[in-house]
N, C-alpha and C positions, 0 to 999 in steps of 0.2 A: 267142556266145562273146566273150571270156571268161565265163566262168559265175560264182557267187559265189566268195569266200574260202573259204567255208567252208560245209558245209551238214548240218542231220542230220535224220531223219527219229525220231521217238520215239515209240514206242506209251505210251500216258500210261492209267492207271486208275483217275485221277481229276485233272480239267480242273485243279481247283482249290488241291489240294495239289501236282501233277504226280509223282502216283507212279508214276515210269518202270518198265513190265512189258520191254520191251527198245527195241535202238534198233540204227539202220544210221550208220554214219561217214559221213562224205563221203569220205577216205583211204579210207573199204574201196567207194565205192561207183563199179562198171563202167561206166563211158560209151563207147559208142559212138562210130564215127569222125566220124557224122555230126552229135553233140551230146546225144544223146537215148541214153536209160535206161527200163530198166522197174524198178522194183520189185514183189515178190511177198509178200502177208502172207497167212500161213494158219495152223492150229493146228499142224500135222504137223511133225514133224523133215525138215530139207533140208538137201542141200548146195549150191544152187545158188546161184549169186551175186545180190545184189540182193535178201537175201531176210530178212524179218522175221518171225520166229514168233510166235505171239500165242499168250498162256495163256488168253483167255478171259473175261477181266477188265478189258479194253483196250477204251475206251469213247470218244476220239479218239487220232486221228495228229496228231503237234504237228509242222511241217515248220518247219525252221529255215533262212532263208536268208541269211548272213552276207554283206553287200555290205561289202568293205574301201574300192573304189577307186570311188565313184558316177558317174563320168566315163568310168568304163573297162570295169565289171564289172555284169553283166544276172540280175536275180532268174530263177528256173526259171521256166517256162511250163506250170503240171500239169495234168493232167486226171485223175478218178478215175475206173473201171468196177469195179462191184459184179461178181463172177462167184460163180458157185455159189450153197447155203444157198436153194435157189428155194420152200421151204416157208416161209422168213421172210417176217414181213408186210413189205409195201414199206414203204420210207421218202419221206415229201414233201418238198417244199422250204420247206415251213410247220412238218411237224416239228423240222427241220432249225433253222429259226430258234427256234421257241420252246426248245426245249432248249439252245441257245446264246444266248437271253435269260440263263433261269432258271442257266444256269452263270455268265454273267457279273455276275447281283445278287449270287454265293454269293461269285465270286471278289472283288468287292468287300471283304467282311470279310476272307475267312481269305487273303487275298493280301496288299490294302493295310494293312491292323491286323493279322496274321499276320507278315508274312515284313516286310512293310517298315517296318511299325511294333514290335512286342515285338520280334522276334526281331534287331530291328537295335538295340533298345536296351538287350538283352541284353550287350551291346560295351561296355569300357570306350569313354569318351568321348576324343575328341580321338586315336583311335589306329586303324591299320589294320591288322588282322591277314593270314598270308600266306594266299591263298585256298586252299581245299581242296574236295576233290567228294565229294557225299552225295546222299542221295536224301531228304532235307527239306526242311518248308513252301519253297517261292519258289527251289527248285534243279533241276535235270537231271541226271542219271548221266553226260551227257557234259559236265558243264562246272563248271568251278571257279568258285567266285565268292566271296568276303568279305564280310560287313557291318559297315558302321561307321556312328558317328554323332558332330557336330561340335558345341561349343560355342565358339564364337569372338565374342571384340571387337570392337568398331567398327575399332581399330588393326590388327586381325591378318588375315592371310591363310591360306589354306589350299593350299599347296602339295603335292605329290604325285609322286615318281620312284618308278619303278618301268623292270625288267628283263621284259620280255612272254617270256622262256623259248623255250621249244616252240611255244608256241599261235600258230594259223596268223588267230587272229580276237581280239579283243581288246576289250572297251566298259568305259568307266568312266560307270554312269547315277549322276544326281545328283538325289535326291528331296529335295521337301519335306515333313517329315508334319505344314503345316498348321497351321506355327507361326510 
């Protein structure tokens, strides 16, 4: 303790695109006096807390763990256990890695030329629009984010105010795509 800023757990149905099948908040998510949480994902309808349904489709859990204060505030500590499905063939720690090769060459393209190359240049130039949440190339269901893209002067700067609202977590990344 303190634990992160902010945390979410995402059932994603494709690494690459991240299309969110559902997702746990960190606001909705039960902790313990002593620090510790379970979460529960299964296909079934529940009420219980901590608990993520999957349609089926959901092929990684994307864990999100917002560090605001790196001096003050400690990533989770997770563990996973498989329960149930004991007719499914196991999984290795080799399959494991190669199918998170083979996602990482894919995200390559359709992330870095996807979402942070077209889709940012999609944007008029020199402008930042107000963010909004979608479930498209390079976004989350649980999070707002904008693309923009800069043509600036050797004379000029690039300054940026902004009002962070609600949101308990907040990053401004700054790409280059390579130019």
């Amino acid at each position: 303790a303190p634990g992160p800023s902010d945390v979410t757990f995402s059932l994603i149905s494709n690494p690459n695109s991240q299309g969110t099948v559902a997702s746990l908040l960190g606001e909705d998510l039960v902790v313990r006096d002593d620090g510790t949480y379970t979460i529960r994902i299964k296909s079934a309808k529940s009420s219980e807390k901590n608990y993520i349904q999957s349609d089926g489709s959901a092929v990684q859990l994307f864990v999100r763990n917002n560090i605001g204060d790196w001096a003050v505030e400690t990533p989770d500590d997770l563990t996973v256990e498989v329960v149930g499905d004991h007719d499914a063939a196991p999984v290795t720690k080799d399959d494991i890695v190669r199918k998170a090769r083979a996602n990482l060459a894919e995200s390559i393209f359709f992330y870095d030329v996807g979402a942070l190359g077209f889709k940012t240049l999609l944007h008029p130039v020199n402008k930042i629009e107000d963010p909004s949440q979608s479930q498209t190339l390079g976004t989350l269901t649980t999070q707002a984010s904008s693309f923009a893209h800069f043509n600036l002067k050797d004379d000029q700067a690039l300054v940026i105010s902004f009002d962070k609202g609600l949101s308990t977590y907040w990053v401004l990344p700054i790409y280059s795509l390579g130019m």
